[in-house]
NUKE-832753 format. One record per atom (N, C-alpha, C, O): residue in three letters; x, y, z. Coordinates in steps of 0.2 Angstrom, whole numbers, plus 5000, padded with zeros to 4 digits. Example, Ala and Ser with C-alpha at 12.3 -4.5 7.8 and 13.67 -1.06 7.14 Angstrom:
BEGIN
ala506649725039ala506249785039ala506649845039ala507149835042ser506449895035ser506849955036ser506450005039ser506750065040
END
This chain:
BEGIN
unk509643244828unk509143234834unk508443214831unk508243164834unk508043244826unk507443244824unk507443144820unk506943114820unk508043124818unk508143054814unk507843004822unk507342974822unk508443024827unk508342994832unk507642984835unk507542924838unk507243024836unk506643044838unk506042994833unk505642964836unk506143004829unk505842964824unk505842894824unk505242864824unk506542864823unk506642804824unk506642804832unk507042754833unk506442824836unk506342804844unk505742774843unk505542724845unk505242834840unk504342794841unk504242764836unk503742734836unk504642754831unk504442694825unk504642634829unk504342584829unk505142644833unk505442584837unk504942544842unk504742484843unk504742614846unk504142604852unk503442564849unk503342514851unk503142604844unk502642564839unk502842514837unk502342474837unk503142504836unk503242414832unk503142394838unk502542364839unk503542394843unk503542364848unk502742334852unk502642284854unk502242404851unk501642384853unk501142384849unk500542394850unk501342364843unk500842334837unk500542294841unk499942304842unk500842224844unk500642174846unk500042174850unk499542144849unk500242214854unk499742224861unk499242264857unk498742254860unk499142294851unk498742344851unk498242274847unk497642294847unk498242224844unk497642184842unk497042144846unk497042104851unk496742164843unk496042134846unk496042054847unk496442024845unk495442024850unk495541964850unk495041944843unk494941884842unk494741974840unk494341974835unk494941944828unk494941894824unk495441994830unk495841994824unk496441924825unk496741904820unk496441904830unk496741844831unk496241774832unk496341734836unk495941784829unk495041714832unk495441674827unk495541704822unk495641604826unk495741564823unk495641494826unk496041474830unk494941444823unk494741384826unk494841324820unk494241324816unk495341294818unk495341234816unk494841194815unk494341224818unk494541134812unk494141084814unk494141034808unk494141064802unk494040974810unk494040924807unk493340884808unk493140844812unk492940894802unk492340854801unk492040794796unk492440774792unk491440784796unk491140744790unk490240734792unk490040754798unk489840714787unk489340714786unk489540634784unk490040604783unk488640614786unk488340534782unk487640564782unk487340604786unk487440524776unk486740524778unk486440514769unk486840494765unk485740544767unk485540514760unk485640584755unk485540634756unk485840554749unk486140594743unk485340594739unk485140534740unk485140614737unk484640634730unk484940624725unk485340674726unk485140584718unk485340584714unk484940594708unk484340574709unk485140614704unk484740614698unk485140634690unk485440684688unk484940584685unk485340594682unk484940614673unk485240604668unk484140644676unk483840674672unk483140614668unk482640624666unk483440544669unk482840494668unk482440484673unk481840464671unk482740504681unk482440484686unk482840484694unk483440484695unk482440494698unk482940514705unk483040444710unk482640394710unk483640454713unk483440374719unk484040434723unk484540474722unk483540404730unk484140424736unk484540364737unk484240314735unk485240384739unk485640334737unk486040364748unk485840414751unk486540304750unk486940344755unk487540364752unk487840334748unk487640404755unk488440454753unk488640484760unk488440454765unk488940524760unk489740554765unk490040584762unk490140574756unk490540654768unk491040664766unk491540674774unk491440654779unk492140704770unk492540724775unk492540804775unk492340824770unk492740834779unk492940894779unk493440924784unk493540894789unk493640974782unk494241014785unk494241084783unk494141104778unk494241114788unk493841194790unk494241254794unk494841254796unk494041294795unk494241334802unk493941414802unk493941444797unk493741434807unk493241494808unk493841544812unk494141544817unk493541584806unk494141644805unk494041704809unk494341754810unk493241694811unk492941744814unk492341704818unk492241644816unk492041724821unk491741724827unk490841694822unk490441644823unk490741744818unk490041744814unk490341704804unk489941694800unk491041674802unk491341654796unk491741584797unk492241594801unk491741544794unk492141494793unk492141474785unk491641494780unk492641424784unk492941424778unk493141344778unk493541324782unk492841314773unk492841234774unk493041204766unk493041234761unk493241154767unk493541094761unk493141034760unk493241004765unk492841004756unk492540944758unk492740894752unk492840914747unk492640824753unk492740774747unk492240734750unk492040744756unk492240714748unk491540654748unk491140614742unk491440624737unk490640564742unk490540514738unk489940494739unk489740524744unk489440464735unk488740424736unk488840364732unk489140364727unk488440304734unk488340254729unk487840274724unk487540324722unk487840194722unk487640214716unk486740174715unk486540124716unk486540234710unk485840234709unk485540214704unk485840234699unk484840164702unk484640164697unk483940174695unk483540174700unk483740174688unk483140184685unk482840134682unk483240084682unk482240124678unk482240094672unk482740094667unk482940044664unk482940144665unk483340154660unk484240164660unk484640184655unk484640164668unk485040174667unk485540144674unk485140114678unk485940144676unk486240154682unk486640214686unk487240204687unk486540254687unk487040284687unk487440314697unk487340274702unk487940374697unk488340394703unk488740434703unk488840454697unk488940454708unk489540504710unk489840454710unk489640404712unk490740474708unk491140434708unk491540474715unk491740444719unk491540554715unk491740614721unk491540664718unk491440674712unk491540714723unk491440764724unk491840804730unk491940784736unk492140864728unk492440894731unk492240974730unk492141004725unk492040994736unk491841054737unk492041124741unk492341114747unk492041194741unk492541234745unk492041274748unk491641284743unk491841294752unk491241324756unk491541404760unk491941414765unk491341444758unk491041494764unk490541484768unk489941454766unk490841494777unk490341454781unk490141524785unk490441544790unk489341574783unk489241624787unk488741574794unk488241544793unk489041604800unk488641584806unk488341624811unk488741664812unk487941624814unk487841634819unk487741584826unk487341534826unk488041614831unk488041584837unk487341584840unk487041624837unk486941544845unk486641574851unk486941534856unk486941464856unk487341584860unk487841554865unk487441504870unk487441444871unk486941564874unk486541524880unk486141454877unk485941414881unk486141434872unk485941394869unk486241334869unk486241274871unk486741374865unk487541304862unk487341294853unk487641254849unk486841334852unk486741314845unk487041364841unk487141424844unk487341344836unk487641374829unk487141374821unk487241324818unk486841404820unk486641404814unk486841454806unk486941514806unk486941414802unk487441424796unk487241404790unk486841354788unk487741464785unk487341434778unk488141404774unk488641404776unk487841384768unk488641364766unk488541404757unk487941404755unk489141434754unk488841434750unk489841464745unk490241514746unk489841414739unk490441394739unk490541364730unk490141374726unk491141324729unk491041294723unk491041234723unk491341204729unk490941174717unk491041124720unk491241084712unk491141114707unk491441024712unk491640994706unk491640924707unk491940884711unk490940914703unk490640834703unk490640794699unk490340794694unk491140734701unk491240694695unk490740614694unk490740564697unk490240624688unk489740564689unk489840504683unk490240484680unk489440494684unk489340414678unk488840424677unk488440464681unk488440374670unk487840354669unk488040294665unk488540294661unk487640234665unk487440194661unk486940174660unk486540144664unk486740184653unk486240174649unk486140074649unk486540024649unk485340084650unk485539984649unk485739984643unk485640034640unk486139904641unk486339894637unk486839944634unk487039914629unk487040004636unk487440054634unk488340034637unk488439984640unk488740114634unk489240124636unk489240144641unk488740184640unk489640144648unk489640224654unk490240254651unk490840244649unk489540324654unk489740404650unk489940434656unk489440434661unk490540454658unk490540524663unk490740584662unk491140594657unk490440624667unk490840714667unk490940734673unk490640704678unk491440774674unk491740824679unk491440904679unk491740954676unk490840914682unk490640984682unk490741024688unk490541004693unk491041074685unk490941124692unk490541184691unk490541214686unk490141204699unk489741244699unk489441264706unk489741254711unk489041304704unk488941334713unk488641294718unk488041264716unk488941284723unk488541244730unk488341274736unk488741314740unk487741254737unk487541274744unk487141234750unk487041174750unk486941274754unk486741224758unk486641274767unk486941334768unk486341244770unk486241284776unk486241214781unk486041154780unk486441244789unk486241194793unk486141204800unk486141264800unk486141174806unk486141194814unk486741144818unk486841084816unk486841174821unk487341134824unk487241134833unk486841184835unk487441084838unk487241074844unk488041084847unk488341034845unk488341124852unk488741094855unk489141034861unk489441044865unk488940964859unk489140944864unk489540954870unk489340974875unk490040944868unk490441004872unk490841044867unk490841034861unk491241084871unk491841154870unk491841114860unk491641134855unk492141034862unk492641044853unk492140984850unk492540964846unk491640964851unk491240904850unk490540954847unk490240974852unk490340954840unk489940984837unk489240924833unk489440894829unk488840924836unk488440894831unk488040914826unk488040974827unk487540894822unk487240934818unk486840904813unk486740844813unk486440944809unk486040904804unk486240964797unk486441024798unk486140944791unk486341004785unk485840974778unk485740924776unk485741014777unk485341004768unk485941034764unk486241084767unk486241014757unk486741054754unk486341034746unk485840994747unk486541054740unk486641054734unk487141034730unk487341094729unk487441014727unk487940994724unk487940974715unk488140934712unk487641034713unk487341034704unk487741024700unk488041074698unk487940954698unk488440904695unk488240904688unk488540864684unk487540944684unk487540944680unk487540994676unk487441054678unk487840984667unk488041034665unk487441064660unk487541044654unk487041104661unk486541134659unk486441154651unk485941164648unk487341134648unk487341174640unk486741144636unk486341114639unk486841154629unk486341124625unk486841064621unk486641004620unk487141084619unk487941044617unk488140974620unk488440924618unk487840964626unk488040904630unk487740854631unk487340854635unk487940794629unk487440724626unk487240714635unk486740724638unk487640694637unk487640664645unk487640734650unk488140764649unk487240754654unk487240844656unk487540804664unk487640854667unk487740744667unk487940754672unk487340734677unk486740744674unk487540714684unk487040714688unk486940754694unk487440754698unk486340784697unk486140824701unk486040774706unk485740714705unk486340814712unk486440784718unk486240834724unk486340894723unk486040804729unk485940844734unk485840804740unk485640744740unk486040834747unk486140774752unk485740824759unk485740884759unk485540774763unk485240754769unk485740734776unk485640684778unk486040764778unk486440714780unk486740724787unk486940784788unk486840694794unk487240714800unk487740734799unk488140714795unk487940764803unk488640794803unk488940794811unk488540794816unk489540784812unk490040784817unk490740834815unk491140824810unk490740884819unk491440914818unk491940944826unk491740974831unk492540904824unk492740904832unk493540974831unk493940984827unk493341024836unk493641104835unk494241084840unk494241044845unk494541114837unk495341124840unk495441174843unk495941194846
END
């Protein structure tokens, strides 16, 4: 009898696990976005804004968190002494936000890793590239157009170079400026 009893409310509880979650614990929002706008390049002889973009794909796991992917690209830049660019970059973001509802605005930091692959060419030289990864961040605002239509403005960082002593070419530091669009599922 005591077996019975046992698997009766182990039976019963299973059964209302389901009912017993929160809607916190089920918040899951998809989204597909991207950025355009001006890149800061700099590849240590000198800076030029260049234009760039990415793509992104995301999804807010919680109401105040989302969690993004991004790949994206800048043209390319030069100086007196060289040419240089991002050939891509691909970045993974923790996205902390807050809402203000009566508003429609979302304001957000990003702060994640990123792996930047550049070029430089020296006049008269060979092109040198590197593949560095490193920490990225970035903060920005977002406006609701409507329910799944987001628009926005963002500054990010993208430090594609590699600081060692050991490294002839350290890579180039990038940073971008840029509008954003992300449409929620």
């Amino acid at each position: 009898m005591d077996k019975f009893l046992k698997s009766t409310l182990l039976f019963i509880s299973l059964l209302l696990l389901p009912g017993m979650a929160t809607a916190e614990d089920l918040y899951f929002k998809p989204y597909l976005g991207g950025g355009l706008g001006g890149f800061l390049l700099s590849n240590g002889a000198g800076d030029n804004w260049v234009f760039g973009g990415y793509g992104s794909v995301g999804a807010e796991v919680l109401p105040i968190l989302a969690f993004e992917g991004r790949v994206g690209s800048a043209a390319n830049a030069s100086n007196a002494t060289s040419t240089f660019g991002i050939d891509y970059f691909i970045a993974g973001y923790a996205k902390p936000q807050y809402k203000i509802e009566g508003m429609k605005i979302n304001i957000y930091g990003l702060f994640g890793v990123s792996s930047v692959s550049s070029w430089s060419k020296p006049t008269g030289g060979l092109t040198v590239t590197r593949t560095v990864q490193s920490f990225s961040y970035g903060a920005g605002v977002e406006f609701y157009a409507t329910d799944n239509i987001i628009l926005g403005v963002e500054g990010m960082v993208l430090d594609g170079q590699d600081k060692s002593a050991l490294a002839t070419y350290h890579g180039n530091y990038a940073a971008g400026a840029v509008g954003t669009i992300r449409i929620s599922f």
